[in-house]
C-alpha positions as CSV (number, residue, x, y, z in Angstrom):
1,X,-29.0,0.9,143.2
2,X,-32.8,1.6,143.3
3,X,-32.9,-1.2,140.2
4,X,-36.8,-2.4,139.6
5,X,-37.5,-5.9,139.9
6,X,-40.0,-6.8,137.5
7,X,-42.6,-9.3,138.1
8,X,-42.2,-12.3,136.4
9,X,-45.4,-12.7,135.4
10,X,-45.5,-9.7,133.2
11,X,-41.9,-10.6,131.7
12,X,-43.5,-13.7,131.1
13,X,-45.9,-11.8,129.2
14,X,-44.1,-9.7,127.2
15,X,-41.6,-12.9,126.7
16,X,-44.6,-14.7,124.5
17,X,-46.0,-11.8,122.2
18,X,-42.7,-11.6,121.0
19,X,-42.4,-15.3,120.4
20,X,-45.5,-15.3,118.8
21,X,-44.3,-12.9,116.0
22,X,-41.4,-14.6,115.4
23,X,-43.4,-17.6,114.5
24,X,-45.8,-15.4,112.3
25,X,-42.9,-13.8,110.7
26,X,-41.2,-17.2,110.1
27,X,-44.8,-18.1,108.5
28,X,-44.9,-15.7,106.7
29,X,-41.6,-15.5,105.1
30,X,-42.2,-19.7,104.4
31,X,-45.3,-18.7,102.7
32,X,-43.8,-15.3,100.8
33,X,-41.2,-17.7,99.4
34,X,-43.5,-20.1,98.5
35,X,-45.5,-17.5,96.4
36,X,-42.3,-16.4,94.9
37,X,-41.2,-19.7,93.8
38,X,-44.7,-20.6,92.6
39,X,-44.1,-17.3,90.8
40,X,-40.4,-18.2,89.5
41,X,-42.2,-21.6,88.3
42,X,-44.8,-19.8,86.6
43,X,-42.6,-17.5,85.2
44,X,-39.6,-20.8,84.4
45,X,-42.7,-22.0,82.6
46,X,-43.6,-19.2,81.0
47,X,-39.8,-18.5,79.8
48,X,-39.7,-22.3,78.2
49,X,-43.3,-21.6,77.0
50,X,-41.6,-18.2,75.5
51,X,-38.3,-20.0,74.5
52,X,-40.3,-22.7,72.6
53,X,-42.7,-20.3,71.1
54,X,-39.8,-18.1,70.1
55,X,-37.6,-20.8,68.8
56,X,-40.7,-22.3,66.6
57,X,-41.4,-18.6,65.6
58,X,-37.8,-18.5,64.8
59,X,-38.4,-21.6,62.8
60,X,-41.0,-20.4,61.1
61,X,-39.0,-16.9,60.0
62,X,-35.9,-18.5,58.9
63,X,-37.9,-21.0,56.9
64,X,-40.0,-18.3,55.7
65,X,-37.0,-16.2,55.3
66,X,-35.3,-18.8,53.0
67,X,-38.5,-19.3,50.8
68,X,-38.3,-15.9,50.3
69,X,-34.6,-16.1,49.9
70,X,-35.2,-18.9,47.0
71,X,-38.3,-17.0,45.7
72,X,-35.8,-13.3,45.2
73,X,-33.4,-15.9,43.1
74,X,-35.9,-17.7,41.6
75,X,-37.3,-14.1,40.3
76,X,-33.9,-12.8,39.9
77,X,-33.3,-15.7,37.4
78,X,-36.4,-14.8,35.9
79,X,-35.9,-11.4,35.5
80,X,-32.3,-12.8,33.7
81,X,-34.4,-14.9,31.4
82,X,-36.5,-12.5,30.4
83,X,-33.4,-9.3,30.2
84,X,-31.5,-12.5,28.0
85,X,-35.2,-13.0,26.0
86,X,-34.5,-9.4,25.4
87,X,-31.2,-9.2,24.0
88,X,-31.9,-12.1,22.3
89,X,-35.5,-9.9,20.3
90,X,-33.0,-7.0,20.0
91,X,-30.5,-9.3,18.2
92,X,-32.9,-10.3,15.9
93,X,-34.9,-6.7,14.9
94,X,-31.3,-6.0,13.8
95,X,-31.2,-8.6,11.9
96,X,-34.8,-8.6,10.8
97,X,-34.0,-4.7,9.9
98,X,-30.9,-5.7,8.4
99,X,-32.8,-7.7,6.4
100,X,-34.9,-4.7,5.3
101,X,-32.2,-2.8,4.5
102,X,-30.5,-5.3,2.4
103,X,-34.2,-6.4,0.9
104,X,-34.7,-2.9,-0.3
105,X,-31.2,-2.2,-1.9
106,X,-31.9,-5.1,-3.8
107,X,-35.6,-3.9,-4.6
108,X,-33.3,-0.8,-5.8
109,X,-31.1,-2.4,-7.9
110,X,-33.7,-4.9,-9.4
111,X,-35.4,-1.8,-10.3
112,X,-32.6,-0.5,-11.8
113,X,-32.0,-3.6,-13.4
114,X,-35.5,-4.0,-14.8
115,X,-35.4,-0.5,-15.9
116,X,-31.9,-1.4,-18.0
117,X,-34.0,-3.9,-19.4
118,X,-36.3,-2.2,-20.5
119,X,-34.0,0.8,-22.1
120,X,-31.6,-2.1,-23.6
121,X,-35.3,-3.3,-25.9
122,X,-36.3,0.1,-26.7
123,X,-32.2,1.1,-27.5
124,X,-32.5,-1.9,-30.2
125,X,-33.5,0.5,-32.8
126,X,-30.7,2.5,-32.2
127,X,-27.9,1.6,-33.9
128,X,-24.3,3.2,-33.1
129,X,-22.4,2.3,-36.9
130,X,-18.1,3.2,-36.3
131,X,-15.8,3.0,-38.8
132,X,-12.8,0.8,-37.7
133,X,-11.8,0.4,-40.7
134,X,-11.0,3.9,-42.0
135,X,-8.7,3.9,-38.3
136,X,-6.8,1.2,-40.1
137,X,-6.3,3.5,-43.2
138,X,-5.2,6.0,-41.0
139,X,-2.5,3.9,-39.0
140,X,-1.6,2.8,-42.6
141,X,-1.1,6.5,-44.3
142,X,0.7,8.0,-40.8
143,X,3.0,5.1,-40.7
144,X,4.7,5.8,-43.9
145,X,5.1,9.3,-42.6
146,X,4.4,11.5,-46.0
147,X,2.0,13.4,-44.5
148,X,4.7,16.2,-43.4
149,X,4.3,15.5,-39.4
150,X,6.8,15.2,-37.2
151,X,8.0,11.8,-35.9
152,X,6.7,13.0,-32.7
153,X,3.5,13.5,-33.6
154,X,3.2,11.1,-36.0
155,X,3.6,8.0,-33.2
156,X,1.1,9.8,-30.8
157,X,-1.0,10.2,-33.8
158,X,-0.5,6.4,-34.8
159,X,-1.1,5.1,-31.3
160,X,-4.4,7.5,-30.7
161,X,-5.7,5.7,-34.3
162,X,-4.9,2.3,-32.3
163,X,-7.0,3.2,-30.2
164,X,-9.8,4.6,-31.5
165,X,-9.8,1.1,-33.4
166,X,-10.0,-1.1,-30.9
167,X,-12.6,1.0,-28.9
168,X,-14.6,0.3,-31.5
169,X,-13.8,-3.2,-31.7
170,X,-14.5,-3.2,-27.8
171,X,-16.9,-1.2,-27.1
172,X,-19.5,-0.9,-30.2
173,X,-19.3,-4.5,-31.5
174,X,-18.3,-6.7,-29.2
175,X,-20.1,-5.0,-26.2
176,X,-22.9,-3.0,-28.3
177,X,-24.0,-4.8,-31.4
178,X,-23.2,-8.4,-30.1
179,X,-25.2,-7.6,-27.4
180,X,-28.5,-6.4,-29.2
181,X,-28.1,-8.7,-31.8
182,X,-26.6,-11.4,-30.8
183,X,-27.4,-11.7,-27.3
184,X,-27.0,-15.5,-26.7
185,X,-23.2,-16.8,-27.8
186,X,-20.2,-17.7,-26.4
187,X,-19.2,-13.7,-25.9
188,X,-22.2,-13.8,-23.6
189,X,-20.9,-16.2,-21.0
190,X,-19.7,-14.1,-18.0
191,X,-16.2,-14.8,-18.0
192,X,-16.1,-13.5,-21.5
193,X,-18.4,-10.9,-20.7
194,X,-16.5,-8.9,-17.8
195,X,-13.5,-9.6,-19.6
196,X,-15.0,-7.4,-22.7
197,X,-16.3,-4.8,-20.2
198,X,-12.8,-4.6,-18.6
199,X,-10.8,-4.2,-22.1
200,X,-13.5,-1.7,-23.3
201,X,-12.8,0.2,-20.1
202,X,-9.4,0.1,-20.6
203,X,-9.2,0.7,-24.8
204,X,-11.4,3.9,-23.5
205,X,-9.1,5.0,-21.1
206,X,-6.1,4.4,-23.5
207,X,-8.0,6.7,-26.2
208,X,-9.2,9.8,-24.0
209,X,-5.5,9.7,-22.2
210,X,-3.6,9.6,-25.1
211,X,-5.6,12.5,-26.8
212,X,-4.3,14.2,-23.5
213,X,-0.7,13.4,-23.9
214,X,-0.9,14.5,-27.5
215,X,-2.7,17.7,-26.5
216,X,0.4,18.2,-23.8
217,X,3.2,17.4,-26.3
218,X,1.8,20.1,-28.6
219,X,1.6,22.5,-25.2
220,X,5.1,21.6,-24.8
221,X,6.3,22.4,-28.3
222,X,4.5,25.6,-28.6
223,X,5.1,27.2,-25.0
224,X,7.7,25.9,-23.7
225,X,11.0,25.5,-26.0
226,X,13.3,24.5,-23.9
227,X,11.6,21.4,-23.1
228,X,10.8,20.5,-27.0
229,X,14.4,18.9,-27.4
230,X,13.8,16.8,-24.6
231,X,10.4,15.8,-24.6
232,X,9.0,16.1,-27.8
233,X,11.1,12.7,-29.3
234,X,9.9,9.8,-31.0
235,X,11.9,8.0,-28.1
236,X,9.7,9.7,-25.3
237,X,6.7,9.3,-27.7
238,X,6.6,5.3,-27.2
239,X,7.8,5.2,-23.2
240,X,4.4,8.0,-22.8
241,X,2.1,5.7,-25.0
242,X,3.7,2.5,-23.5
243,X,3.1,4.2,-19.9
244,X,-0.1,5.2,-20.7
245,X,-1.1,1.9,-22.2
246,X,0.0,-0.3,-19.2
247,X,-1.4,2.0,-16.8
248,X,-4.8,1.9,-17.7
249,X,-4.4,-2.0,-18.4
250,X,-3.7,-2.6,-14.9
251,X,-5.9,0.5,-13.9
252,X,-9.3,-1.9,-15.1
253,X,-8.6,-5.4,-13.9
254,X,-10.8,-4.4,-10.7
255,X,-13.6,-4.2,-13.5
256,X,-13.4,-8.0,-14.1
257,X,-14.3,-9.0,-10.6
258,X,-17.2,-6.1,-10.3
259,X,-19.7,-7.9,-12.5
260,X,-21.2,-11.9,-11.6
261,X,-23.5,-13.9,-13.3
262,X,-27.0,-12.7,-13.8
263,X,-28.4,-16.3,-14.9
264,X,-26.7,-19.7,-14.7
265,X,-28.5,-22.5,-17.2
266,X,-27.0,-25.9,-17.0
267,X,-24.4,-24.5,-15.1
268,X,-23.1,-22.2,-17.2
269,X,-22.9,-18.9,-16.4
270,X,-24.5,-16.1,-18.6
271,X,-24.2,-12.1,-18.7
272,X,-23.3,-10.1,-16.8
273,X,-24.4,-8.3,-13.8
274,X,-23.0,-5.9,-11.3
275,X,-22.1,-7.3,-7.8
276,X,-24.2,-6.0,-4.8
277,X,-21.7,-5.3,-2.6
278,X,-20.5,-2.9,-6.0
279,X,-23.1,0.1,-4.3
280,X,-22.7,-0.9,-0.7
281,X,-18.0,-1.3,0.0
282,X,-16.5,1.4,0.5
283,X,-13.2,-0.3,-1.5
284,X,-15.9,-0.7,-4.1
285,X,-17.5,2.5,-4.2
286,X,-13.9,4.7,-4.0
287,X,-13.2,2.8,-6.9
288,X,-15.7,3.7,-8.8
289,X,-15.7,7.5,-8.1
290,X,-12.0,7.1,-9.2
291,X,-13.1,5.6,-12.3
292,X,-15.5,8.6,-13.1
293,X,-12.9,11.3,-11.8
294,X,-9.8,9.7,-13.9
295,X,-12.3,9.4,-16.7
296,X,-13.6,11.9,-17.8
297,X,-13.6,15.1,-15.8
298,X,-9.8,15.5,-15.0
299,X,-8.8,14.9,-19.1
300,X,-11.5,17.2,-19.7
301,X,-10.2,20.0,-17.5
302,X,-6.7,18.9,-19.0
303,X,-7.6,19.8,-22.4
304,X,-9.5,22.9,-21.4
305,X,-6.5,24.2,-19.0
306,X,-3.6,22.4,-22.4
307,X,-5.8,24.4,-24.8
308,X,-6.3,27.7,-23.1
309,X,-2.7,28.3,-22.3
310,X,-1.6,27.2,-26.0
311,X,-3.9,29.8,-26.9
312,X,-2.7,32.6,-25.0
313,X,0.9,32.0,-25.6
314,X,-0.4,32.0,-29.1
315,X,-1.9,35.2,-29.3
316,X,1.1,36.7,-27.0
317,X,3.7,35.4,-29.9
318,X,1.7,36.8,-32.5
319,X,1.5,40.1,-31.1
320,X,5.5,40.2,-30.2
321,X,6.2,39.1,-34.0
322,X,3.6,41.0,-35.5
323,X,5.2,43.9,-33.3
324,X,8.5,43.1,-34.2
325,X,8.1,42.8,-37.7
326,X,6.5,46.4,-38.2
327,X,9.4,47.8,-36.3
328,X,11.8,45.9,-39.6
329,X,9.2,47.1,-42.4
330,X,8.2,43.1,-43.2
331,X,4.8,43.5,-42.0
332,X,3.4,43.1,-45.6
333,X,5.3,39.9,-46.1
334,X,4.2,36.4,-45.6
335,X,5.1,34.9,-42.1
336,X,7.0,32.1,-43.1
337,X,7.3,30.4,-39.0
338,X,3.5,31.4,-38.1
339,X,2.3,29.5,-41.9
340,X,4.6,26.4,-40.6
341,X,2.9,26.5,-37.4
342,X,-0.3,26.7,-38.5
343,X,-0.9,23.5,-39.4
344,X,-0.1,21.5,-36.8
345,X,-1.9,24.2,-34.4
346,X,-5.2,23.9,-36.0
347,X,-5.0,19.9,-36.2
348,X,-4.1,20.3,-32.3
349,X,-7.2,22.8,-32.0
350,X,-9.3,20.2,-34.1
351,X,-8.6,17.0,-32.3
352,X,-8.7,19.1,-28.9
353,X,-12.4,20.8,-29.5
354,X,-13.9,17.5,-31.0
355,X,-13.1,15.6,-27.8
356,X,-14.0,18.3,-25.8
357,X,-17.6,18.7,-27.5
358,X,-18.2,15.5,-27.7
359,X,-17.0,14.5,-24.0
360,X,-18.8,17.4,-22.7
361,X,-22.3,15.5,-22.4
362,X,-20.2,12.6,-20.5
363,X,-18.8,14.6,-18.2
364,X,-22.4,16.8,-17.2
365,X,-23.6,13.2,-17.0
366,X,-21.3,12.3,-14.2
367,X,-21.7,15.8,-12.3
368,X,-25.7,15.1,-12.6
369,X,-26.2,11.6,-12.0
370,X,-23.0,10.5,-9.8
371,X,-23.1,14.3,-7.4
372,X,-27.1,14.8,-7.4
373,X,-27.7,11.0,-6.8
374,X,-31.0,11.7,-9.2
375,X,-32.5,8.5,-11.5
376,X,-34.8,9.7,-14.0
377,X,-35.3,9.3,-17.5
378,X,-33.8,12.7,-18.1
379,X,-30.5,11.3,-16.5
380,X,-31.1,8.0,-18.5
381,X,-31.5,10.4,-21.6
382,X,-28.0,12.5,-20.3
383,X,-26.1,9.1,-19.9
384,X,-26.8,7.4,-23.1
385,X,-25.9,10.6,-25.3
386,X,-23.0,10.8,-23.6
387,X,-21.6,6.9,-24.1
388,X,-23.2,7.5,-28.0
389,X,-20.8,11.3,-28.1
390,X,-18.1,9.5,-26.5
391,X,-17.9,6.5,-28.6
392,X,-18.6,9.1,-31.8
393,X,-14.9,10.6,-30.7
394,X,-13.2,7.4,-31.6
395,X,-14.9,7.7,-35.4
396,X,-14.3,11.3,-36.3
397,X,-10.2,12.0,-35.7
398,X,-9.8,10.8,-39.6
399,X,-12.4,12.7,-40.4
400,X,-10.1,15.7,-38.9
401,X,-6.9,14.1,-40.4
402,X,-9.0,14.5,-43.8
403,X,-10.5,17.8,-43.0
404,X,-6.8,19.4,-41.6
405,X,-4.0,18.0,-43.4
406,X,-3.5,18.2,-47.5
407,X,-1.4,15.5,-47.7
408,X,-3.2,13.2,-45.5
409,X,-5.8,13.9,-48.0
410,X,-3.6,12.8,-51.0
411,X,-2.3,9.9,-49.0
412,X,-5.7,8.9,-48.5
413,X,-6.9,9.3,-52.3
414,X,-3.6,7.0,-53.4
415,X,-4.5,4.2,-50.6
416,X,-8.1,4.1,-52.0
417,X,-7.3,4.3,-55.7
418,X,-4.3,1.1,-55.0
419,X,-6.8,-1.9,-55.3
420,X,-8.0,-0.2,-58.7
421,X,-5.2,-0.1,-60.1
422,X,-4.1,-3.3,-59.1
423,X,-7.0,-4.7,-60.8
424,X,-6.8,-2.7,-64.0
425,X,-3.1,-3.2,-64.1
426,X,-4.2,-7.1,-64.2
């Protein structure tokens, strides 16, 4: 088919370049693996290198991440300590300014005490002389009733004499002049002593209130009629003073547990001093302004309010007679029911403005010490004039008796005169 026949010798030649390649490409294949396995060795060591070198640097990070780990608690625990150190300094400036607090109240009230002291040596020449026993006189001459009283006003006259006495018993010589004078007996030991402070609180209150009641049973008689038959009885008379008596017993037993001992020698306590917690408990401190509202300032307002309504309904009833007896021509005679009155109005009026006047210095005492919290000698000055006033109430209602009532007078005159002529009769 015209096919060339090629010469061996040239097939021959072309036969052995192409097994010569083969060989070189086998070579060279042997020797690119080699490379690449010395490579993968290389690179297997560098791996483990790597592994090893990471795994120690691992090591190293978690150790040094645990040291830290242990050094964030440990400062955490430090940081406790110190915020518990804290707390614990904060504690104490409370209690260190606690401590102030309470060291300066009682800076105050030593103070206070020393300046007591001090008024109590310089108040020894003052000298505060009652009369208890012309208050005995005068619960003798009212209780045979010949003074022309009524059996109403008799009793509260009686019981108000009572009381006067022992308020002078209570308060000027057991509290005053055995004080001053006879500072160290057994009325001196502190039992005794707040005992004596709480009766002379008491026989006070039992004065001043049953001035009021009186002052109230006359306001009922004069103004209000209708309620004379019921109220103003001798049996209504003793439940009021009974009431008023017990009530202001039971009113002052706080007093006894306000006061401890101010020194104690051979263990005995002696005198009495006010408690510290007295200025600083609220039970303690609503109990005293209760004991300066209930005593003085609302029976002072109750006698000014009693007495100015007694006096308007006065002067009304006067007009309305004096108008109704010009209208039946008896102007020009004598008043028979306003003369009958008139006594027992102007012992009312008498026994009513003494206590008034002389409470009045007490009560501006309260208002200007208690409400402006001021401590001065001019509040010192205030406070003692008005204890001396008070205490000068209980001493002058039988001077008013005497002053007021003719008969009292004469009653008076024959209780004197008795023990002469007892002893001229013998």
């Amino acid at each position: 088919m015209g096919e060339e026949i090629e010469d061996p010798s040239v097939k021959q030649k072309r036969q052995e370049p192409i097994v010569v390649e083969s060989t070189q490409m086998d070579m060279y294949f042997q020797n690119f693996e080699t490379k690449i396995y010395l490579t993968m060795m290389q690179l297997s060591r560098v791996v483990v290198q790597t592994n090893t070198e990471l795994k120690v640097l691992t090591e190293t990070i978690t150790k040094q991440m645990a040291d830290y780990g242990a050094f964030k608690l440990e400062v955490k625990e430090k940081f406790e300590d110190v915020d518990h150190e804290m707390d614990i300094v904060q504690e104490q400036m409370q209690e260190v300014n606690k401590t102030i607090e309470d060291l300066q109240i009682q800076n105050k009230n030593l103070m206070k005490k020393v300046d007591y002291l001090e008024n109590q040596s310089r108040r020894n020449n003052i000298k505060i002389v009652g009369l208890p026993e012309g208050n005995l006189i005068t619960i003798v001459i009212l209780s045979r009733q010949k003074c022309g009283l009524s059996g109403c006003m008799t009793w509260y006259l009686v019981g108000m004499a009572a009381a006067d006495f022992l308020v002078l018993v209570t308060a000027v010589i057991l509290n005053r002049i055995s004080t001053i004078y006879f500072p160290v007996l057994f009325l001196s030991i502190t039992p005794v002593c707040c005992l004596k402070l709480a009766l002379n609180y008491a026989t006070i209150d039992i004065s001043v209130w049953l001035t009021v009641a009186f002052t109230f049973n006359r306001f009922v008689a004069i103004c209000c009629p209708k309620w004379k038959s019921k109220y103003c009885t001798k049996k209504m008379a003793a439940v009021i003073i009974g009431s008023v008596c017990s009530a202001s017993i039971v009113k002052n037993i706080p007093w006894y547990f306000a006061y401890e001992p101010l020194y104690i020698v051979n263990k005995i306590p002696w005198f009495c001093n006010v408690k510290l917690r007295f200025s600083i408990e609220y039970s303690w401190l609503t109990f005293d302004w209760f004991q300066r509202i209930y005593n003085p300032c609302v029976p002072f307002f109750l006698m000014l309010l009693l007495n100015a309504l007694t006096v308007r309904h006065i002067l009304a009833a006067n007009k309305a007679r004096k108008r109704i007896r010009n209208r039946t021509n008896e102007a020009k005679q004598r008043d028979s029911e306003i003369h009958s009155r008139r006594k027992s109005i102007i012992l009312l009026f008498s026994i009513s403005g003494s206590f008034i006047v002389l409470w009045a210095t007490h009560v501006i005492n309260v208002k200007y010490v208690r409400f402006s919290n001021s401590e001065n000698a001019m509040g010192f000055c205030i406070q003692e004039t008005g204890f001396m006033l008070g205490l000068l109430s209980c001493c002058t209602n039988t001077c008013i008796y005497a002053a007021t009532q003719r008969k009292f007078r004469e009653e008076f005159k024959n209780v004197i005169k008795y023990p002469f002529k007892l002893i001229f009769k013998d």
